[in-house]
Structures are given as C-alpha cells and as structure tokens.
C-alpha angles and dihedrals in degrees: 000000000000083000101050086041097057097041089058098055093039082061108041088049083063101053099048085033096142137151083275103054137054153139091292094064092066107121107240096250094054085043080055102053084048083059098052095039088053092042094052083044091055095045084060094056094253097126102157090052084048091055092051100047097034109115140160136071098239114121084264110056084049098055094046085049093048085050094049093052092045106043129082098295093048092141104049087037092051079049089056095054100052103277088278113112110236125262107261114259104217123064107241105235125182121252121195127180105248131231097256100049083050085054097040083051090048096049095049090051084046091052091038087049095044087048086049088053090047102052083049089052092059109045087055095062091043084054092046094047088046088065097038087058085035088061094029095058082043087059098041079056096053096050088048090057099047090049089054088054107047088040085059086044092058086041097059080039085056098060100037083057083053097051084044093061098042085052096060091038080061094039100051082049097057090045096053092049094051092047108099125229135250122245126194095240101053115121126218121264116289092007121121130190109238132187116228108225091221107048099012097229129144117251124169129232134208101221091189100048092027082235121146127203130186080205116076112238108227122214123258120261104260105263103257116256110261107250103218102189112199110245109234116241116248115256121241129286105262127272108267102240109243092240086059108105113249125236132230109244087210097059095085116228121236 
C-alpha cells in the first residue's frame, strides 16, 4: 500500500509539476511516509530508487540523503536527486584543543620526562658502585697478594735463621774441641823454672821483665769464646681482614 501510494503522488507531482509546485510543498506526514518508503528501499540495497523517492526536511531524511549521496553508487544517486548534492546534515562546529587538556598533556611529558631523568640517575650510580666494588674487590686482591708474598718471604727468613743457628752450634763446637786445655803445671807467658845453685830450689824467671819469683806464676784461664746469637727476623705485619674499609692511597697520612 506505502509503495503504490508513493508511487501515485510522485507521480502526480510530476504531472501538475509548475512554477508554483514543487517538492517543498509536500505536508510533513506525506514527507514522512517518503522517508519511510526510501529508508526501507535503501535497507534493501536499492539506493538509486531511495534517492529518488527520499523527501522531507526532518534530521532524518537528511542523513539518509546525505548517505545516499556519499556511499558506493554517489553518481546515479546524485542523478536521482536532481544532480544537486544534498544539503549536510550536521552543523560544523569548531573544535579547539583547550588549555587544560594542553597543561594535563604538559605535566604528563614533565613527569614522563622527570621518570626518564631518575631511572638514568640511577643507573649511573649502579654503574658507579659497580666499579667502586669493581676496584674495591681489585685492591683486596693485591694486598692478598703482597701478603702472600711477604708471609713466604719470613718464612725463607725462617729457615736461613735456622741454618744460621745450626752453623754456630757447629761452629762452638768446634771451638770448644780445638781450645786447649789448661794443666796445673802450665807457667804464664814469658815466664821459665829455674834451679838455685845454693839451695837447689826451683824459682821461676820472667825472661821477658828479668823478674824472679820463689812462687810459681800460674797462667791465666783462656778468655771464653764470644757467643754471637743470630737475632730472628720479625714476622709480617698481619693479613687486613676483608671487612676492614680500604683507604685511598691518594688520601696522605699525617
């Protein structure tokens, strides 16, 4: 019924079309039921016959106009209508960005920014602490080193002291075996027995001094062998303990 109906005043339109009448004159409900007809048209994919039919000045008619003019058939469907592109459907309206948006969007580059500067930060002093313990651990080495060093130099020391030792035990010994001994009857240095003529005693001379003595001079106790004990060498200073804080050899000690 919508169909034959439309298809009537269309027609009839046509046929009395004069300076005087026109599309506009259409009441709003028969624009209406041209809607209708040209929306269920265009639902069933006949958008050149939707163009034609499609009247009215309601929000609608002009979306589905606006539609009809911009979809896949554009050309035959601004045909249809009369070769004049329909009038747009939406009011332009200017849209700016504003300022709070612009100052939200600043903040979050500043924080952004700012995040950016602290994760640099620290990886800088990761990086830094890396090498501190880098050159910390390097250090803790060398003086391990050098105490190793200076413990296997006491001990060499160690064992020359003690063939130092054995070698003057030898050589006391030694000493002591080639000294020889004192006898009772031994006379001091420069001194002779002598017999008197007269009484024939002995008396003793000092061939040297011309000096004569009734007593016998004895001779003097052999001066004792100097003892000269070999002094140890001093052990080495003790191992820093690894929990002990290094210090800079460039800090000067006062």
């Amino acid at each position: 019924a919508l169909n034959q109906f439309v298809i009537k005043v269309h027609v009839f339109l046509k046929a009395i079309a004069t300076s005087a009448h026109s599309k506009n004159e259409l009441s709003e409900e028969t624009a209406q039921l041209f809607f209708q007809y040209a929306q269920a048209l265009a639902d069933q994919g006949d958008f050149v016959s939707a163009a034609k039919y499609c009247e009215g000045s309601s929000p609608e008619a002009k979306v589905l106009r606006d539609r009809l003019y911009r979809g896949r058939s554009s050309q035959e469907c601004l045909a249809a209508m009369g070769g004049s592109p329909p009038e747009f459907p939406y009011a332009m309206v200017s849209v700016q960005v504003s300022r709070g948006q612009v100052y939200a969007q600043q903040e979050r580059d500043a924080a952004r920014q700012q995040e950016l500067q602290r994760i640099q930060q620290q990886q800088q002093m990761e990086e830094q602490r890396k090498q501190q313990e880098a050159a910390r651990l390097q250090q803790q080495q060398q003086q391990q080193q050098a105490y190793e060093q200076q413990q296997q130099a006491y001990e060499q020391q160690q064992q020359a002291y003690a063939q130092q030792q054995q070698a003057y035990a030898q050589q006391q010994a030694q000493m002591q075996a080639q000294a020889p001994a004192p006898t009772a009857d031994a006379l001091a240095p420069g001194w002779v027995a002598l017999q008197d003529p007269t009484s024939g005693m002995t008396y003793y001379a000092n061939q040297t001094t011309g000096e004569s003595s009734w007593e016998k001079p004895q001779a003097p106790a052999p001066a004792p062998v100097p003892q000269v004990v070999p002094q140890p060498m001093p052990a080495p200073a003790a191992q820093p303990s690894q929990d002990q804080p290094i210090r800079d050899a460039s800090v000067h000690s006062t």
